[in-house]
N, C-alpha and C positions, 0 to 999 in steps of 0.2 A: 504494500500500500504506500503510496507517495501523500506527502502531509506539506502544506506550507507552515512555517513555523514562525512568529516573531516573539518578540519580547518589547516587555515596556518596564525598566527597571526605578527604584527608589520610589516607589510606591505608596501610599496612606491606603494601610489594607483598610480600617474603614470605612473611609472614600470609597472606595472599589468595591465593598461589598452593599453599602447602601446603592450605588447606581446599578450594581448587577439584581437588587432587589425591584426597583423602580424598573428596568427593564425586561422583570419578569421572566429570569433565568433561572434555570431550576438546579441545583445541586446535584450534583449526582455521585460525590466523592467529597470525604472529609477523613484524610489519612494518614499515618506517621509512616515514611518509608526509610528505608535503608537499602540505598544504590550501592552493589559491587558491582564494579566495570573491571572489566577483564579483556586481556590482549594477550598476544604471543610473546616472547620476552623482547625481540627486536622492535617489539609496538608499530608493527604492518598493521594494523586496523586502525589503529588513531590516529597513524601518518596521514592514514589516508581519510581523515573525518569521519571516523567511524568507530564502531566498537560494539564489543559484546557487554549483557547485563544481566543480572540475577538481583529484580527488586522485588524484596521482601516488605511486605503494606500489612499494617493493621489496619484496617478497614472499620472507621471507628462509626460508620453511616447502619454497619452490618452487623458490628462487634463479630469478626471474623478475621483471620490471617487467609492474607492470598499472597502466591509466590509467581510472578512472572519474568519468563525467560527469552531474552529480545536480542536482538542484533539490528543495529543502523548504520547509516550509510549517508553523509549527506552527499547528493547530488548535487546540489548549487548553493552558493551563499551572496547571490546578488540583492534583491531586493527585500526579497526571504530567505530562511531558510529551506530548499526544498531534500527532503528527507526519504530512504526508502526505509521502511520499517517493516519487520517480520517480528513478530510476540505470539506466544503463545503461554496461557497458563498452567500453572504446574501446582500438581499437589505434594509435592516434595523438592523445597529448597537447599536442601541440601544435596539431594539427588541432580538437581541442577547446576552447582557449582560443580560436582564431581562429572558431570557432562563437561561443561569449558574445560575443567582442569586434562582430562581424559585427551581432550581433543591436542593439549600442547598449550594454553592459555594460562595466565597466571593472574591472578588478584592485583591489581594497579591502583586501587582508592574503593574505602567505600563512606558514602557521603549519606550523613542524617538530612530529614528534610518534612518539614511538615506541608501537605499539601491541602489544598478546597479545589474543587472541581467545580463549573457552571458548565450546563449546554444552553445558549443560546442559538436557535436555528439549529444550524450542520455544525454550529463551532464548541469548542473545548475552549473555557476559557480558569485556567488555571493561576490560582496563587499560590505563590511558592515562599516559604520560610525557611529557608536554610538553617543547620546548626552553624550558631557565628563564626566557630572558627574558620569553617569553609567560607562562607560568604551573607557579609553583615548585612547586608541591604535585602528586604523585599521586593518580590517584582510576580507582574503575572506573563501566561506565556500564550498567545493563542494559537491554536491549532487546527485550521480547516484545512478545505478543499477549495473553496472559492475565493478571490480576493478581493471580489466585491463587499462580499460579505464579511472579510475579514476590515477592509476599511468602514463599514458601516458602522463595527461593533465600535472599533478604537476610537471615534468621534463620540459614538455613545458613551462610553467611559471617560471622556470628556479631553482626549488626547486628539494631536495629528498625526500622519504617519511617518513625519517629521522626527516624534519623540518614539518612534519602534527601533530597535536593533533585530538584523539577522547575524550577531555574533555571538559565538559559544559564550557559556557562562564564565570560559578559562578567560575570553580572552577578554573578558568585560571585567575581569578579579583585575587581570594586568593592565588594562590603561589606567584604572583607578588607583595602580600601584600598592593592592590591597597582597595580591601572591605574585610571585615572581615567576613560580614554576607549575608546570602543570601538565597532566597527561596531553602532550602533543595534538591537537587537530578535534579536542572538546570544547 
């Protein structure tokens, strides 16, 4: 599945959640995850903007654990980002690191992160809370198909498209000179 992706960072989560209220978005995720991104040791997948993951979510909408096990790929980083994404979930996360591992992949970061989910329309509109050590700042991410719709949303939330990044979260830590280093092409 191909995904356009931006981001709108330093955020007033709720700012963002009263206008996702008023625009009559529905929740559909409220969840504490734990991101392992996994690579080969020469980091061929991240060179190449991409990577493997085993995200472990408590799913607190559900009160349930769910383990999903993904690989991406971005295709372009111009205007968006445009992403190829395979996920599939799994009823045993451990059985899914032992899959990377198996395959030649090794543990490269795993990143706390508390997340909210909105669907409005086709769109996935995601706020993201990082633990601070990884990354101080709030920001939401959104995630369609259309980019109509993806600019209708980001005016609704009271932005332009002016204030979206299609830049990984590594490399938005480094211009703010918040981390220096980081798994390659995230």
């Amino acid at each position: 599945m191909q995904e356009l992706e931006t981001r709108i960072i330093d955020i007033d989560v709720d700012t963002i959640r009263k206008k996702l209220i008023e625009m009559n978005a529905v929740k559909v995720k409220e969840e504490h995850q734990v991101n392992n991104i996994y690579d080969y040791p020469d980091r061929k997948l991240l060179n190449q903007k991409g990577y493997a993951r085993v995200r472990e979510v408590f799913d607190s909408l559900n009160n349930k654990n769910v383990y999903f096990m993904t690989t991406k790929k971005m295709l372009s980083q111009e205007k968006f980002k445009v992403m190829e994404e395979n996920e599939v979930i799994v009823d045993n996360g451990e059985a899914a690191k032992n899959i990377f591992k198996s395959l030649g992949l090794t543990l490269v970061e795993s990143i706390k992160k508390y997340r909210e989910s909105y669907k409005y329309k086709n769109t996935l509109i995601e706020i993201d809370i990082n633990d601070e050590s990884f990354c101080p700042f709030p920001y939401i991410e959104l995630e369609t198909s259309s980019e109509e719709e993806l600019e209708e949303i980001v005016l609704l939330l009271g932005y332009t498209m002016e204030d979206t990044t299609s830049k990984t979260i590594y490399e938005l830590l480094k211009d703010k000179g918040i981390r220096k280093e980081g798994p390659k092409g995230l």
